[in-house]
C-alpha positions, -999 to +999 in steps of 0.1 A: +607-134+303+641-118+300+629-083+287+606-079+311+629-083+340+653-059+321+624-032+316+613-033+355+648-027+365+652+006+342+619+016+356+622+015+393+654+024+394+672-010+404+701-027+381+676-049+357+690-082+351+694-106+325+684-135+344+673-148+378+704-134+400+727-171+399+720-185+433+734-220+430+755-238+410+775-211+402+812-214+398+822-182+388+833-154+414+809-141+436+801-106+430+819-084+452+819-050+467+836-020+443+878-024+443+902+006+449+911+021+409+936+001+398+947-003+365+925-026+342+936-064+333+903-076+318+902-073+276+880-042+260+855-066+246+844-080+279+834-046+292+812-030+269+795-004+285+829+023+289+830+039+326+841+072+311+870+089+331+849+107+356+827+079+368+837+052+395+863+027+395+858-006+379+834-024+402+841-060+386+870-085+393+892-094+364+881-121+345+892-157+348+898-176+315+888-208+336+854-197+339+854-201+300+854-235+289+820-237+268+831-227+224+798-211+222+787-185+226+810-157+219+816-134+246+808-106+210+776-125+208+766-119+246+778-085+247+757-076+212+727-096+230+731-077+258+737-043+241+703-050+223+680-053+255+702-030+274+717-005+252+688+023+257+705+025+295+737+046+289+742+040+332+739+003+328+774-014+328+788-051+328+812-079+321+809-116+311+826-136+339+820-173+325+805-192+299+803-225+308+795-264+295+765-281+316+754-311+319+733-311+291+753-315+260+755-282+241+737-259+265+756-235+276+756-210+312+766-175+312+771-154+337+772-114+339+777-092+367+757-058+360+761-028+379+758+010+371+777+041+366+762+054+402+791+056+433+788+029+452+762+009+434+754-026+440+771-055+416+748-078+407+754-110+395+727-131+368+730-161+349+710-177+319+714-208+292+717-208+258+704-237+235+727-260+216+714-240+184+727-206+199+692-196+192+675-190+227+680-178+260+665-195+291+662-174+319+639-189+349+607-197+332+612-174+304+624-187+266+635-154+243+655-153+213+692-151+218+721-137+193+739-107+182+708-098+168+679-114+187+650-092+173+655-102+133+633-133+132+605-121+152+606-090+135+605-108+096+580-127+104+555-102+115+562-079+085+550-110+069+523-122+089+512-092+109+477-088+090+456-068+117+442-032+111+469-008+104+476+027+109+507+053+105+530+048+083+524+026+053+558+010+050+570-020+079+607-007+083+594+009+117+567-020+129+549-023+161+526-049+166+501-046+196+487-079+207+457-079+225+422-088+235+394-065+232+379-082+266+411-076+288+409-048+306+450-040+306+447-042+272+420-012+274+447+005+301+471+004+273+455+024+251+462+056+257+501+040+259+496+037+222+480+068+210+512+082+230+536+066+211+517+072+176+527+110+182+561+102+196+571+086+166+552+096+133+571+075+113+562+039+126+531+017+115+512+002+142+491-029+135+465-045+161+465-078+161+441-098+180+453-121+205+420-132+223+425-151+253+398-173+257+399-193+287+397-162+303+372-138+286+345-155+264+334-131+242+376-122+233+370-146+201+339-131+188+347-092+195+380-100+174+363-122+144+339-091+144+370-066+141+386-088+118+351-081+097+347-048+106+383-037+090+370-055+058+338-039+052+355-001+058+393+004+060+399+021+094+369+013+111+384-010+134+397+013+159+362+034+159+344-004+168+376-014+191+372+017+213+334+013+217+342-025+227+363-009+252+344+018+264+315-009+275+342-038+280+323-044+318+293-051+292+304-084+271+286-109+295+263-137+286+229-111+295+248-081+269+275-093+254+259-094+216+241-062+221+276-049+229+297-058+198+267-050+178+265-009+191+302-010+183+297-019+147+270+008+148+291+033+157+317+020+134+293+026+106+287-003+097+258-028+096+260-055+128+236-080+111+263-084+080+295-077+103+273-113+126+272-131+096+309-128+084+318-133+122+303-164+123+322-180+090+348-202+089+370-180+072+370-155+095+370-180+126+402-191+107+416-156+104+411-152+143+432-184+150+457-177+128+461-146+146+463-164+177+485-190+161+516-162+151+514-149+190+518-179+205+549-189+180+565-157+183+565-160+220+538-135+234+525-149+266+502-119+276+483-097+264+487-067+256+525-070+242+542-048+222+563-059+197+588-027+180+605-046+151+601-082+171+616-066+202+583-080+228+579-055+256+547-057+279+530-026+281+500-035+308+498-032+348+522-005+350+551-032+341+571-003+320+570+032+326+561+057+295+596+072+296+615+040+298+594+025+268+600+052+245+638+051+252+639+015+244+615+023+209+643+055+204+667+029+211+651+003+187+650+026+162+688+041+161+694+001+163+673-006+131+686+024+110+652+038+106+638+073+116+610+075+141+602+107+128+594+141+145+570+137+178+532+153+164+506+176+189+481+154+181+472+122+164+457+119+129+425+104+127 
């Protein structure tokens, strides 16, 4: 999807991309190498990231009106879309060359050459389409929300919806939402990722919501309808029974898989044979699907995901470095008007 190829190019250093780099059927200019300083023809609004006075000379040709021939979407609206999964790169820099009609009636292309502030660094150039509705993006196999502010619907709707155990602050302006499955073992990984960023920013209420993944791991389902249970019976037990399901994650198998959930609701304080017996109600089984249900609309596609206000950002395998992460929450943050509050030695219990 679109923000992960944006994160991995912060992260290893390369210019990250909005898109699969256009290959064919492009019509626009090609990108070419850095031009001699000349004086600027090409509008303030198409270049939104500023150069500064010291840095290098524009890298990107002028831009052709003729490249333009699609009403929507605003070149504003790209750059503000842009800005949003971007923005927490002050090197990144780029321009709009085209937004064009296709084919399909009321889908539009656009294409961006990105490059950075470095001497000498490489333009790139990337396209993706945006739905009739002005509502999406499609880049390669990956569907996100598109706009000037991409993040609001994803973000309402899990203030709304978002019903896993909580903890941090007790208001939603600052949200993130971890979706994952107490049998993955990236979701495991990512722990410590998230009792990191509970002490980075104090002010933010982080919810776990279960996103089991059941055609992989068999016992996802049942380890969340037991959390689900768990969080019911004693307000903040969850995490206690989450990380003993992780600590003995290699033991949910057919032979000890029971056995296993069971110890974690022992050390959770609780009593396994009543935490079974709500598990295995309809309600609950409900609550689980449900939870599935809102990842699946919203657009999460593995687990674990982190969503900071509805902006999804994988957070397994080593996809996204700590520091680049916490510049795009700081970023997220400034964005949303809120204060992450003051980075805390440890983490409350």
């Amino acid at each position: 999807m679109l923000s992960v190829a944006v994160a991995a190019g912060a992260q290893t250093g390369t210019t990250g991309t909005a898109a699969t780099p256009a290959q064919t059927g492009t019509t626009a200019p090609k990108a070419a190498a850095p031009a001699p300083a000349q004086k600027a023809t090409t509008p303030a609004p198409l270049h939104l990231n500023d150069l500064g006075q010291m840095s290098r000379p524009d890298p990107f040709p002028p831009v052709n009106p003729k490249y333009f021939t699609a009403a929507t979407p605003t070149v504003d609206t790209v750059n503000s879309f842009l800005k949003s999964l971007w923005g927490y790169d002050s090197n990144r820099i780029w321009r709009v060359e085209a937004i064009q009609k296709t084919q399909a009636p009321g889908v539009s292309k656009v294409i961006v050459f990105v490059s950075d502030k470095t001497a000498n660094a490489k333009v790139q150039s990337s396209a993706f389409f945006v739905t009739p509705d002005g509502t999406h993006a499609i880049a390669g196999d990956g569907v996100i929300p598109f706009g000037a502010n991409p993040f609001a619907e994803i973000r309402k709707t899990l203030e709304t919806r978002a019903d896993g155990a909580a903890r941090g602050a007790a208001g939603k302006d600052f949200l993130m939402v971890e979706f994952a499955d107490l049998q993955c073992p990236h979701c495991k990984e990512a722990q410590g990722t998230m009792d990191q960023l509970m002490k980075d920013f104090p002010n933010a209420r982080f919810v776990f919501q279960s996103f089991p993944l059941t055609q992989l791991h068999p016992f996802a389902f049942k380890a969340a309808a037991y959390g689900y249970c768990v969080e019911k019976q004693k307000n903040g037990a969850f995490f206690t029974y989450a990380a003993a399901v992780f600590d003995k994650q290699e033991a949910l198998t057919a032979e000890t898989g029971d056995a296993t959930l069971k110890d974690a609701v022992t050390k959770a304080g609780l009593d396994p044979a009543a935490i079974d017996a709500c598990a295995a109600t309809q309600a609950t089984k409900d609550e689980v699907n449900n939870s599935i249900k809102l990842a699946e609309e919203i657009g999460v596609n593995e687990t674990p995901m982190l969503a900071v206000n509805g902006h999804l950002l994988p957070i397994g395998n080593t996809k996204l470095s700590y520091e680049t992460l916490k510049k795009i929450v700081e970023y997220q943050a400034q964005m949303d008007g809120v204060n992450p509050g003051t980075p805390t030695a440890s983490v409350a219990k």
